[in-house]
C-alpha positions in Angstrom: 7.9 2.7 -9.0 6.2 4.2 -12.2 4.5 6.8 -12.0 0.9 5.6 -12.8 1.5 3.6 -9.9 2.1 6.3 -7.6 -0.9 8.0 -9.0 -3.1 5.4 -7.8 -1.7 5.0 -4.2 -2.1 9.1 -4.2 -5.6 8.3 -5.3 -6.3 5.5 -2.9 -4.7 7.3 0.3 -6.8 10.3 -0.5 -9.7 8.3 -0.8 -8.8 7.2 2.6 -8.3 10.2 4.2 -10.1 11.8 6.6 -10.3 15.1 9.1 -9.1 12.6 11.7 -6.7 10.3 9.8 -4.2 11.0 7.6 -3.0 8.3 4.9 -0.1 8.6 2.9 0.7 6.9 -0.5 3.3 4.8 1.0 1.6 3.9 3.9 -1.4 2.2 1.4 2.0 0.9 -0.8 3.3 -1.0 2.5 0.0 -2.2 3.9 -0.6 -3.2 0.1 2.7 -5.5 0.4 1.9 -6.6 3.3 -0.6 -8.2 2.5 0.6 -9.4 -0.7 3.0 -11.3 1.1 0.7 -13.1 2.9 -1.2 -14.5 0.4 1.9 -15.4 -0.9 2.4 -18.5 1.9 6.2 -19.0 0.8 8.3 -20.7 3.5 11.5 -19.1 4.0 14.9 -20.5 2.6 16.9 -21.7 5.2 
């Protein structure tokens, strides 16, 4: 991963956080793929 984007997941989870949640940079990195693949709609190879 470069490191400009790790910078803006760091920025992004600590926009996130709060007193009662804590988000870390991977966590917005997988929920971010996530949802990536989704839009992606590939079937699967079989």
């Amino acid at each position: 991963m470069s490191e400009s984007t790790a910078k803006k997941l760091a920025q992004i989870a600590a926009a996130l956080n709060s007193s009662r949640r804590k988000v870390s940079p991977m966590q917005v990195a997988g929920q971010l793929l996530e949802e990536a693949v989704k839009q992606l709609n590939v079937k699967a190879l079989e």
